[in-house]
C-alpha positions as CSV (number, residue, x, y, z in Angstrom):
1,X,-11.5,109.1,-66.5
2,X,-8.0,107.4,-67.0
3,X,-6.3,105.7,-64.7
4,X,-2.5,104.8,-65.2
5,X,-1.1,102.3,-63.8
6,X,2.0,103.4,-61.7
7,X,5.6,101.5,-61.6
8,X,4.5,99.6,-58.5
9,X,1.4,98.0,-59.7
10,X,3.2,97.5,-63.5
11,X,5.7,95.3,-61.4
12,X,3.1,93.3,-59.2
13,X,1.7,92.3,-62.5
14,X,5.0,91.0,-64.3
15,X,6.0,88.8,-61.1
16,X,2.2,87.5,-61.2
17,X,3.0,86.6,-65.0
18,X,6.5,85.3,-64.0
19,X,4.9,83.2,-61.6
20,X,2.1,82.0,-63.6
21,X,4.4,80.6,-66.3
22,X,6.8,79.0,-63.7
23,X,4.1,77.4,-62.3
24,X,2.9,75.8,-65.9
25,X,7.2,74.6,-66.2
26,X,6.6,72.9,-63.0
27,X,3.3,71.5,-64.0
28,X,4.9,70.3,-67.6
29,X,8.2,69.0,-65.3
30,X,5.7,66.9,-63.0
31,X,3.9,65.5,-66.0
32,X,7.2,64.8,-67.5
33,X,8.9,63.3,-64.7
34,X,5.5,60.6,-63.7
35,X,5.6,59.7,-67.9
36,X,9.0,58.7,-67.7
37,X,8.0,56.5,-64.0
38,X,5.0,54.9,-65.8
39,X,7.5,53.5,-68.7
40,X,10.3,52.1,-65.9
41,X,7.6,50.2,-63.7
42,X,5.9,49.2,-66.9
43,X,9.2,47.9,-68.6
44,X,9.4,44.8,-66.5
45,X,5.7,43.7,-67.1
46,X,7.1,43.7,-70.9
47,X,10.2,41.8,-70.5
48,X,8.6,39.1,-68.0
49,X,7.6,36.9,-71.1
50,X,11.2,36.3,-71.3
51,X,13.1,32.8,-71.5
52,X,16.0,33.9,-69.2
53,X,15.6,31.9,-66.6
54,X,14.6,28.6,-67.8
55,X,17.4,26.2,-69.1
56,X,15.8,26.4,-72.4
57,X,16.3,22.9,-74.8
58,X,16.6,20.8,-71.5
59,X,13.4,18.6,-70.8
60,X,12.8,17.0,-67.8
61,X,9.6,14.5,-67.3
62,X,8.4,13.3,-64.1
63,X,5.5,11.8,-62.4
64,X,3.7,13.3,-59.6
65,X,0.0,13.9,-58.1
66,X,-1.8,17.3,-58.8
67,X,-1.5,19.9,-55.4
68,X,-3.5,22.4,-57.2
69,X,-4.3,23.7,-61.0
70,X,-4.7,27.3,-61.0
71,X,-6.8,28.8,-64.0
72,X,-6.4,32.3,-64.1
73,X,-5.2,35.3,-65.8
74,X,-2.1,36.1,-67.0
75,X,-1.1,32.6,-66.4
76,X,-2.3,29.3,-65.5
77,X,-0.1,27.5,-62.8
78,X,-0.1,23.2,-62.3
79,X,1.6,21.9,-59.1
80,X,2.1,18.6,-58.2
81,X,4.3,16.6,-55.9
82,X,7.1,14.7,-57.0
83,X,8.8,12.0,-54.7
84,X,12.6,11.6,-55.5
85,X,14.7,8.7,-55.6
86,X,15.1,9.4,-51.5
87,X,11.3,9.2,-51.5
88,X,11.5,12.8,-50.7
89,X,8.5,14.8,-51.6
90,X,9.1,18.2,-53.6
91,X,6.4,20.4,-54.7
92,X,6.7,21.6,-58.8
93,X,4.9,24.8,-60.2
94,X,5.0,24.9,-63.6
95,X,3.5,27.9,-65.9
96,X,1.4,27.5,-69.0
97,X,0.0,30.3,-71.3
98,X,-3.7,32.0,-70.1
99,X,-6.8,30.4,-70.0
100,X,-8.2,31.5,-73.7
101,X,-4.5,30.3,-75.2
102,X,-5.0,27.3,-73.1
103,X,-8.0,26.4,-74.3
104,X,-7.9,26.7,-78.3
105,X,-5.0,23.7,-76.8
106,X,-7.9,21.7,-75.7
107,X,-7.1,23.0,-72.0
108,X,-10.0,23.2,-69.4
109,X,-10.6,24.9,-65.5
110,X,-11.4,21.5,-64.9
111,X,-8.6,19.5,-66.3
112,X,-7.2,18.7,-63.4
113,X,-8.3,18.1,-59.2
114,X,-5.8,17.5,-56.5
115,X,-5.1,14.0,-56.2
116,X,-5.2,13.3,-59.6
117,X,-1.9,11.6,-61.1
118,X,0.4,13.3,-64.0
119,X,2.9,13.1,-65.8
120,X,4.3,16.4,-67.0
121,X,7.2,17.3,-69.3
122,X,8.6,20.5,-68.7
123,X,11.4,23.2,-68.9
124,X,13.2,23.4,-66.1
125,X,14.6,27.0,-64.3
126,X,18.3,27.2,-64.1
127,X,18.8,27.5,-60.7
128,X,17.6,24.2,-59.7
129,X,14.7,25.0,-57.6
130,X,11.1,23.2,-58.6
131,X,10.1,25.4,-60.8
132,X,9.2,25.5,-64.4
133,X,7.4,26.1,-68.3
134,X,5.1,23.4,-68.7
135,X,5.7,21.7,-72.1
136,X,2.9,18.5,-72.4
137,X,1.0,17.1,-69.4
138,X,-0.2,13.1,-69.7
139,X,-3.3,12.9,-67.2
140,X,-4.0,9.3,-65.8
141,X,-6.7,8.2,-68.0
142,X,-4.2,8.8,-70.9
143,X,-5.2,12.2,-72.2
144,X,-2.2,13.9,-73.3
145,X,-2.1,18.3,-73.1
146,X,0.4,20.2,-75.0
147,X,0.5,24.0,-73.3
148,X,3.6,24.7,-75.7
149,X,6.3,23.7,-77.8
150,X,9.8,23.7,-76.8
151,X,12.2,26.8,-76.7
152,X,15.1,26.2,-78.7
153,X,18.4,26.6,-76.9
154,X,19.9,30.3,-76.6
155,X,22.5,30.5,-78.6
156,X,25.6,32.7,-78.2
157,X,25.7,35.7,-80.4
């Protein structure tokens, strides 16, 4: 026995075929469309590593007593007081590299305990405010860190 298909059911089966590859563009336009999210959002995790901020060539040392040392992943983080000439007290967090770079430096979790006194040379941010790149800290028993070299000044192009 052979059965035919009549115009009806012919035309029930291309709208099922229409719909089937429309549903595979939308499927290849949502794909599309979360790729191109993942690379914005990820863009600024790349560019962080940047020198923008800081006031690159210009060193600032000062003296102050360890608040906290932070050894951790991506970054390790010292902050210490400072008391200015008005015998103000200002808290400074400056950034080094992460743990593994910081220790091939001769860097240690245990390099540093609040309280302890330091002397820390550093790149200052632009804006002023008390933060920074950690270039060499001096510990009070004489031991002198370097976390990194100096960047060289920006220079116009």
């Amino acid at each position: 026995m052979i059965i035919h298909k009549g115009r009806e059911e012919h035309v029930v089966e291309m709208k099922k075929s229409i719909v089937g590859r429309s549903a595979v563009r939308n499927m290849i336009l949502a794909v599309s469309i979360a790729a191109v999210g993942v690379l914005l959002v990820s863009a600024p995790l790349i560019a962080h590593h940047g020198t923008a901020a800081l006031d690159t060539g210009k060193e600032i040392t000062l003296k102050g007593t360890v608040t906290e040392w932070i050894w951790s992943n991506p970054h390790c983080f010292l902050q210490f007081d400072v008391k200015d000439d008005t015998g103000t007290v200002r808290n400074w967090a400056v950034e080094t590299q992460n743990p593994t770079a910081m220790t091939q430096r001769g860097w240690a979790r245990t390099s540093f305990k609040a309280g302890d006194e330091v002397t820390v040379i550093l790149e200052p941010v632009k804006n002023g405010q008390p933060i920074g790149r950690l270039l060499t800290a001096v510990r009070a028993d004489g031991q002198k860190l370097i976390a990194a070299p100096p960047t060289p000044p920006a220079t116009a192009p």
